[in-house]
Each structure stands twice: as structure tokens, then as C-alpha cells.
N, C-alpha and C positions, 0 to 999 in steps of 0.2 A: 757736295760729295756724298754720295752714296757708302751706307756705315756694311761692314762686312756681318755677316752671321759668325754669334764666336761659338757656340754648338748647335749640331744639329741631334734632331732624336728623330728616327725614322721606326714609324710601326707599321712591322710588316715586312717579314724580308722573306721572299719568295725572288723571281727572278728581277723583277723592276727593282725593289726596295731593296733587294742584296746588292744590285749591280751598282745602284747610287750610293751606300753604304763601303763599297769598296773604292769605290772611284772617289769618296770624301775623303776616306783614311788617306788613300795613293797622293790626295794633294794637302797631308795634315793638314784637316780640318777634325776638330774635334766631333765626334760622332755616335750616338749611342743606335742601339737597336731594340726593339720590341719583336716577340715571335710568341706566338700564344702556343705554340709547341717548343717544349725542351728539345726537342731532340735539333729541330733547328736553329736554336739559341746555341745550342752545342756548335753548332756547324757554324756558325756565325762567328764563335770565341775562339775557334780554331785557327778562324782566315783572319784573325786579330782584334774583329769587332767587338769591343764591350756592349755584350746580349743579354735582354733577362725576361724574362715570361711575366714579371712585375709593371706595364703602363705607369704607372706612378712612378716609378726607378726610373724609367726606359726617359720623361719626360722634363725629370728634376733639371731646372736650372737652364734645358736648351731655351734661345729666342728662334727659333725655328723649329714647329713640327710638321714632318710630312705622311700623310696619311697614305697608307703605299699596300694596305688590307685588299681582298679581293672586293668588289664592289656590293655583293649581300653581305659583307660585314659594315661595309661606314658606315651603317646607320649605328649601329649596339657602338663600333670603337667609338663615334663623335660622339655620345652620350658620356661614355666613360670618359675619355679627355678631357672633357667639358668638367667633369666633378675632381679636376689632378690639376688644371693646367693654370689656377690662378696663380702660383706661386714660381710661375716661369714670366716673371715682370711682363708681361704684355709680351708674349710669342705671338710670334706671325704664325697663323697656320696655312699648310698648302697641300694640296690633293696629287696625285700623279696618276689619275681613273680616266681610261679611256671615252666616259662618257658626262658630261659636265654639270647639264642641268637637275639632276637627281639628286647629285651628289651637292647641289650647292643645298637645296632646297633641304637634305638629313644634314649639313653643318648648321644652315641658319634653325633648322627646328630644333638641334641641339645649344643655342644660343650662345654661337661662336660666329656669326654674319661679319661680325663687325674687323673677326681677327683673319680672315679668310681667304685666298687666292687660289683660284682655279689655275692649276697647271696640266698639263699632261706630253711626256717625250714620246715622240714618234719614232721609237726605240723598242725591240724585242724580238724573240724568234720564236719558235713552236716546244723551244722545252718548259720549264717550270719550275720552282722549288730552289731554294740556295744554293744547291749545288750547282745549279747551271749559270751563276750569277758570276760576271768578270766586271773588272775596275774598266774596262774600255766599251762596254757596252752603250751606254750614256754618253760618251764622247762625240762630240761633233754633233746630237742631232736635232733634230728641228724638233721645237717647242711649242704648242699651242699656251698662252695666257688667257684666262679667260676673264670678263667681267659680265656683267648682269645688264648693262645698257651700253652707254656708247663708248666701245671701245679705244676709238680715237683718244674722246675726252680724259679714260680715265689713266691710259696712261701717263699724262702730261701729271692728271690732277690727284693719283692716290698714290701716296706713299709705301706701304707696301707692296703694291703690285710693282711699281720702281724697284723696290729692294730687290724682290723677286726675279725680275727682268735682270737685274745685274747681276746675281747668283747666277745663273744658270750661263750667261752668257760669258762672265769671266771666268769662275769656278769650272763649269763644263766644257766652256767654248760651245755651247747651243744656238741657236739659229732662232730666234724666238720673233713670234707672230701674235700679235694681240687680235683676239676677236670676242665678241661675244658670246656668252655657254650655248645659244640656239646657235648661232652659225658653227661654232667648232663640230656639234652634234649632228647637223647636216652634212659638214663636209666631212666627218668622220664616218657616218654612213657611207659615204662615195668613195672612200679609201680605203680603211679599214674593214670598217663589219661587214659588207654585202659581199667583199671577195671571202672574208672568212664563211660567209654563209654559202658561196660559189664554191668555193673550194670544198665544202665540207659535202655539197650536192655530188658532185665528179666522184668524191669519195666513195658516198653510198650507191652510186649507181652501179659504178665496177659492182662492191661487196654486195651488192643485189641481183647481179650479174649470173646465169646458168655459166658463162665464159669466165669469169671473174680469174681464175687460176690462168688459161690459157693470155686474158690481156694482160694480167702483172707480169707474166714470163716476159714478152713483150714492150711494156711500159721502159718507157727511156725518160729524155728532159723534158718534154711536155707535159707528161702527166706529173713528174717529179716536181716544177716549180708551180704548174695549175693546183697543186696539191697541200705546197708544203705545210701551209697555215691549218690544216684541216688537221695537223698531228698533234696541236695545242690542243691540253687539256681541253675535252669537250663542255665540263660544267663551266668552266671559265668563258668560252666562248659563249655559251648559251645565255651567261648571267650580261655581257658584254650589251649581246643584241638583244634579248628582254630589255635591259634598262633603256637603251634607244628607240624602243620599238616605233613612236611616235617620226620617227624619221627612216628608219630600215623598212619598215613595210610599204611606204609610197615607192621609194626606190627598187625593192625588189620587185613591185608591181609594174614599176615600168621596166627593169631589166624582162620579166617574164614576158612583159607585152612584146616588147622588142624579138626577144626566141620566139616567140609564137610567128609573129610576122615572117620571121625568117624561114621558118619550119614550114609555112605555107606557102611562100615563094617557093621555098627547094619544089614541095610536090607539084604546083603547077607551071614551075618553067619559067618563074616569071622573071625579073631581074633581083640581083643581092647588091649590086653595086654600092647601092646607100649605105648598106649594113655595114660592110667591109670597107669603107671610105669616110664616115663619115666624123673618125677620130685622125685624119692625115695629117692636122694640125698638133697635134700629141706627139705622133709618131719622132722617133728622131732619125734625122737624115743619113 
């Protein structure tokens, strides 16, 4: 039997780490928060969450921390945990960073490897910041786990990652998918970051655009959903795909090859077929 988490302490409540901090409280689970700004620790104490600008407070006593910071801070917060977190009897620590390998690599160099699970919800939208954080955000959604080799293996064989897998799957009702931090980070390129990096392209063209007023007058659902991710904070996205770069840039070298090919058919005539067909397997009927 898999033992329950009796607190969790979540540092970092912006929109991920606020929405899990609500959605903890929503099924009493004990929960503290970390916010390195008062004014959002404010905002946090409001919607109920015991908040404090204090990591040593925020840490005391959970067996669960989740590291839930923008992804240019894990490195400085896993350093600081690491000097707080002896006296929370052996907590499991877990990430919720859209990008795996980086983030495993600033926990094990803060020498927490051994306490560690790579998580991440395939959960969010284009706003930011606590306020925009709801208890049902988390709800239902697909999870990546990560581990450092064979995923297979380690489900069966590590205990926390087990723990982990059970939290999220009973506590959230998540959907969870074990793989390793390199595969998460490729297929997170192909999901995630290369539309964000699409989306935010479509963006600038318009606002680069002599027309740019005349197409927004214009603009309806296509530009509105080709878009929507492109209205997430920009530093956030940028920090996102920097840290994957080692995977977004082969990808968006072939997305570009692919538009080029295309852009050259259009002017010689030639066929598009392939281009426009060759996802029909995706497509839903």
C-alpha cells in the first residue's frame, strides 16, 4: 500500500503552483505555500493558503516539496532547500517544470538526486500569477513522470516515484505517463514549446505588419486559437524554450524546412498534397 503525503509545501505560487495549492486545500490535504513576493503570499492567505515569503517556514515538517518557481530560479531555490529541508524527515522532492533535464541536473547539483522526481502537468493557459490560479485547473490532466534511465524499470523499482504516481493520480485524478527526462523533453518540444514558438511567430508578423490594424479588425477563430499561447508572459516562454533548446531547435529546423518546401511548391505549381495530408492519421474523423 502506497502511504498518503500528510503535508505538502509548495514553493512558488504563480499560476501552476497556486492552482495545485488550491486544488490541495479543495481535497483537505494539508498545504503550505512559499512566494518570494509578499504581496503574493498576501494573495495566497486570502484564498486560504497558509503563505510566507520564509522557505524554511513554507518547508517545516512537509514529506512533500514541490518546486513550482519559474524555471531561472530552480537553480538559487534548490540550493536554498537543500540548506532547510533536513529536518522534513526524508521529503520527497518533486518539480512541476515544463522542462526535465535541466532541472534534474540544478536538483542533483544542489545534492537532493537522491530525494527527487521529475514531474510535470500538461496543464495551463496564457495568463500568470496567483490570481489567475483555480482549484480545477490540475484536475484530470495528463502528467508526464520522469526518471533519468529506464522508465519502465523504475516505475515497478523506486519508491518515490510510486509515491508520486499515486498522488497525482488519486489526489488529482491525473493521467500519468512515465518516461524518461530526454524523451519528456523531445516530446515536449513537439507539443508544447515549438507551438508556443509558432504562435508567438504569427504574433509578430501581424505587429510587424504595414496592415497589422486592418488584419486585427479582421482576425476571427483562427488567428485567436493559432495565437492564444503567444499571450503568455513572454519571459516565461522564452526561459521555457532556452532551457530545451537542445531539442526546440532541431524541431523548429524541420518545422521551417517543411514551410520552405511549401513556400516553394506554392510559387512553382508544383503539388502540396503531402504537406496538407501527411498528419490524416491525427486528424479526428
Amino acid at each position: 500500500m502506497v502511504e498518503d503525503f500528510r503535508r505538502v509545501a509548495i514553493l512558488g505560487l504563480g499560476l501552476i503552483g497556486g492552482s495545485l495549492a488550491l486544488a490541495l486545500q479543495a481535497r483537505n490535504i494539508a498545504v503550505s505555500g512559499y512566494a518570494h513576493r509578499e504581496q503574493t503570499a498576501n494573495l495566497a492567505r486570502e484564498a486560504g493558503i497558509p503563505a510566507t515569503t520564509s522557505l524554511p517556514d513554507a518547508v517545516a515538517d512537509a514529506d512533500l516539496v514541490i518546486l513550482a518557481v519559474p524555471l531561472r530560479a530552480m537553480a538559487d531555490t534548490a540550493i536554498e532547500l537543500a540548506r532547510h529541508i533536513g529536518a522534513t524527515d526524508d521529503a520527497t522532492v518533486m518539480d512541476v517544470g515544463s522542462v526535465k533535464g535541466p532541472v534534474r541536473e540544478a536538483i542533483e547539483a544542489a545534492g537532493l538526486g537522491e530525494r527527487f522526481v521529475g514531474a510535470h502537468p500538461m496543464a495551463g493557459n496564457e495568463y500568470s500569477g496567483f490570481a489567475a490560479a483555480t482549484n480545477t485547473l490540475m484536475l484530470n490532466a495528463p502528467w508526464a513522470v520522469t526518471t533519468r534511465h529506464s522508465a519502465r524499470a523504475e516505475r515497478v523499482a523506486e519508491p518515490r516515484a510510486n509515491r508520486i504516481i499515486h498522488f497525482i493520480e488519486t489526489v488529482l485524478d491525473g493521467n500519468v505517463t512515465v518516461l524518461t527526462d530526454a524523451a519528456h523533453d523531445e516530446a515536449a518540444a513537439l507539443i508544447s514549446h515549438v507551438p508556443h514558438v509558432v504562435a508567438t511567430q504569427l504574433l509578430n508578423a501581424v505587429a510587424q505588419s504595414p496592415l497589422r490594424d486592418e488584419a486585427l479588425a479582421l482576425a476571427a477563430g483562427s488567428f485567436r486559437d493559432g495565437t492564444r499561447v503567444a499571450h503568455t508572459d513572454p519571459a516565461r516562454t522564452e526561459a521555457m524554450v532556452a532551457e530545451n533548446a537542445a531539442h526546440v531547435a532541431p524541431a523548429l529546423r524541420r518545422a521551417a524546412a517543411d514551410l520552405a518546401a511549401l513556400a516553394a511548391a506554392l510559387e512553382t505549381g508544383a503539388s502540396t498534397t503531402t504537406f496538407f495530408h501527411t498528419a490524416d492519421s491525427l486528424r479526428m474523423s
